[in-house]
N, C-alpha and C positions, 0 to 999 in steps of 0.2 A: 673629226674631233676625237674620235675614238684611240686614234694611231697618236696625236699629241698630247693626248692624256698619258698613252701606253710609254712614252717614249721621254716624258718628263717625270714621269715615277720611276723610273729604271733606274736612274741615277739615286735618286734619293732613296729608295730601298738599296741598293747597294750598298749606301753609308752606314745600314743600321744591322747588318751582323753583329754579333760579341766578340767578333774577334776578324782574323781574315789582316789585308793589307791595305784595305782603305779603298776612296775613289780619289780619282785625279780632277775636282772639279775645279771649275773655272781656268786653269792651266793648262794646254793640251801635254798630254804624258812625252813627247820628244825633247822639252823645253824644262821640265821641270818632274822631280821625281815625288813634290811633296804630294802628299796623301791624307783627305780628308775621313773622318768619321763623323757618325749623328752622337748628340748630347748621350752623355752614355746612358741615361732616361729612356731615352728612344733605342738603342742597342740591345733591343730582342728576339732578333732571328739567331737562329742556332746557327755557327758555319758548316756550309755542306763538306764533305772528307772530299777528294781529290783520289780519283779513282774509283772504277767500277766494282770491283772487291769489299773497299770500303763502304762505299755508299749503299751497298745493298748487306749491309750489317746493319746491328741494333741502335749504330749511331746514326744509320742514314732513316733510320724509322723516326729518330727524333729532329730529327731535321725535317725532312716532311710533314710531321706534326708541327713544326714550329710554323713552318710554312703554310699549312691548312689552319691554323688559328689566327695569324697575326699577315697573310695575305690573302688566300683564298673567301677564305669565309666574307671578311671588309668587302671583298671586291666584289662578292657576289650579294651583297644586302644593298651596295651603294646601286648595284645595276639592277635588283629588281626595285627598288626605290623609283629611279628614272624611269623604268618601265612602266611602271603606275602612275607614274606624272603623267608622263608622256599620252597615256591610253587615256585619263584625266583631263586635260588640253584638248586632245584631241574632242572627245563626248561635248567638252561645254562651246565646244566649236562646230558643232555638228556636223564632224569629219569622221565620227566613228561608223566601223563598219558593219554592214546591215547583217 
C-alpha cells in the first residue's frame, strides 16, 4: 500500500511546481511531447535550480522550505494519523500489545 500511494503521488506532485516543464501524464513521453500542470491553485512548490551550486544557495533553502511545508510536514500528520488508527483497531480488537 505504501509503495502505491508513494508512486501515485509522484506524478501528481510533479504537476504542481510554479514553474518547471510539466508532467507527461496519461501520454507515454516517446509518443507525445504535451505537458501537463496542476490548477495553478495547486501550483505551490518552489521549482528546485538544476545543479549542485545552485541548489545549495539561498534559492535552494526556499525550495526546501517549500518542500517541508507543503510535502513533508502533510506527509508526516497523514502517517501519524494512520498510526493512531491503526494502534486504535488494533486496542478495540484486542490485538494490542501487552
Amino acid at each position: 500500500m505504501f509503495l502505491f500511494v508513494a508512486i501515485a503521488s509522484h506524478g501528481a506532485l510533479d504537476a504542481c511546481p510554479n514553474g518547471g516543464l510539466g508532467v507527461a501524464f496519461l501520454r507515454p513521453w516517446p509518443w507525445s511531447r504535451e505537458r501537463f500542470f496542476a490548477p495553478e491553485a495547486l501550483r505551490v512548490i518552489e521549482v528546485s535550480p538544476i545543479g549542485l551550486g545552485r541548489f545549495l544557495s539561498a534559492r535552494g533553502v526556499v525550495v526546501l522550505e517549500s518542500e517541508l511545508r507543503w510535502i513533508r510536514l502533510p506527509a508526516l500528520a497523514v502517517s501519524l494519523m494512520l498510526v493512531g488508527a491503526r494502534r486504535g483497531w488494533s486496542r478495540r480488537r484486542g490485538g494490542g500489545r501487552a
